[in-house]
VEXFIBA-108265 format. One record per residue (C-alpha): residue number from 1; x, y, z; residue in three letters. Coordinates in nm, 3 decimals, m for minus. Layout:
N
 banu       x       y       z rogu
  NUM       X       Y       Z  ALA
...
***
This chain:
67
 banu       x       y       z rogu
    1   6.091  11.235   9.303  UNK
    2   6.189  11.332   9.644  UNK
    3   6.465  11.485   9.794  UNK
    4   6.711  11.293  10.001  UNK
    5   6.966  11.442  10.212  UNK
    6   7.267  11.325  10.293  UNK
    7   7.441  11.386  10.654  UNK
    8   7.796  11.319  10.697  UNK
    9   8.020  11.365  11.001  UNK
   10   8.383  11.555  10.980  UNK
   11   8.621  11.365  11.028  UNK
   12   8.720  11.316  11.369  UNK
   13   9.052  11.155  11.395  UNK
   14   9.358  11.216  11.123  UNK
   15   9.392  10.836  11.063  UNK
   16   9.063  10.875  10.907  UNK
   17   9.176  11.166  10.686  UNK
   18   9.453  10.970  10.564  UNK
   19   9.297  10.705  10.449  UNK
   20   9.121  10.854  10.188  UNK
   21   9.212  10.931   9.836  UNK
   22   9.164  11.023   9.494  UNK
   23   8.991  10.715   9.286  UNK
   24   9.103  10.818   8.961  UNK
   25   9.497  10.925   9.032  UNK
   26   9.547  10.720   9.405  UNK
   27   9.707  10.998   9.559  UNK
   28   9.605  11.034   9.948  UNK
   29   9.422  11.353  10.092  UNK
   30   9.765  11.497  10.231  UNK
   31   9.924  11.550   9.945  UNK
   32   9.587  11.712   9.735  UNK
   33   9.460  12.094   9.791  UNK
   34   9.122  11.953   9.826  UNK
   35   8.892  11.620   9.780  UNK
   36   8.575  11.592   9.666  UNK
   37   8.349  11.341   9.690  UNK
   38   8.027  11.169   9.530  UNK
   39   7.701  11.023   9.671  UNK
   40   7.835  10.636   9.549  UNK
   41   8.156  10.675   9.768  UNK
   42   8.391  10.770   9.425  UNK
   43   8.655  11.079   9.524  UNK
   44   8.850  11.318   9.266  UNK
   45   9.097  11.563   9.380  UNK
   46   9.199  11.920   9.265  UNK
   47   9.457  11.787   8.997  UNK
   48   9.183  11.511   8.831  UNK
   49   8.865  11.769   8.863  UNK
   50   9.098  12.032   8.678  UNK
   51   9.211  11.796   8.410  UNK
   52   8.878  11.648   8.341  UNK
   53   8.724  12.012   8.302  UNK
   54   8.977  12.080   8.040  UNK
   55   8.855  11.771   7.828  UNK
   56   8.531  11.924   7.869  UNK
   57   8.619  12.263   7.739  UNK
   58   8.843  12.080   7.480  UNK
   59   8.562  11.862   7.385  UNK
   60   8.323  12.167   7.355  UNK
   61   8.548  12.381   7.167  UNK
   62   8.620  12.113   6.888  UNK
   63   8.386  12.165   6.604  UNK
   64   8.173  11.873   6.539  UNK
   65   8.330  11.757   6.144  UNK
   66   8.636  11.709   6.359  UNK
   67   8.495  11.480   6.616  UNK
***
């Protein structure tokens, strides 16, 4: 399967900046540390990355009878 790359542009203009935000939480990239964002146009901020990481580790840590 080959490679694609993507190219993106910064952001020129601040209007643009604002208008973006988190998809899972709604809050707008001025009030987040930073925003990061997928190939199908879905972005997760600092707050919703950490808190899905710690049902990761949760759900690793959790012995399997338990589940």
């Amino acid at each position: 399967m080959p490679r694609t790359s993507v190219r993106t542009a910064p952001l020129s203009d601040n209007a643009e900046w604002s208008r973006l935000h988190c998809s899972f939480c709604g809050k707008d990239a001025n009030h987040v540390r930073f925003m990061s964002a997928g190939l199908a146009g879905g972005k997760i901020c600092d707050a919703c990355c950490f808190k899905a990481f710690l049902i990761f580790v949760r759900a690793w840590l959790t012995p399997r009878w338990a589940r």
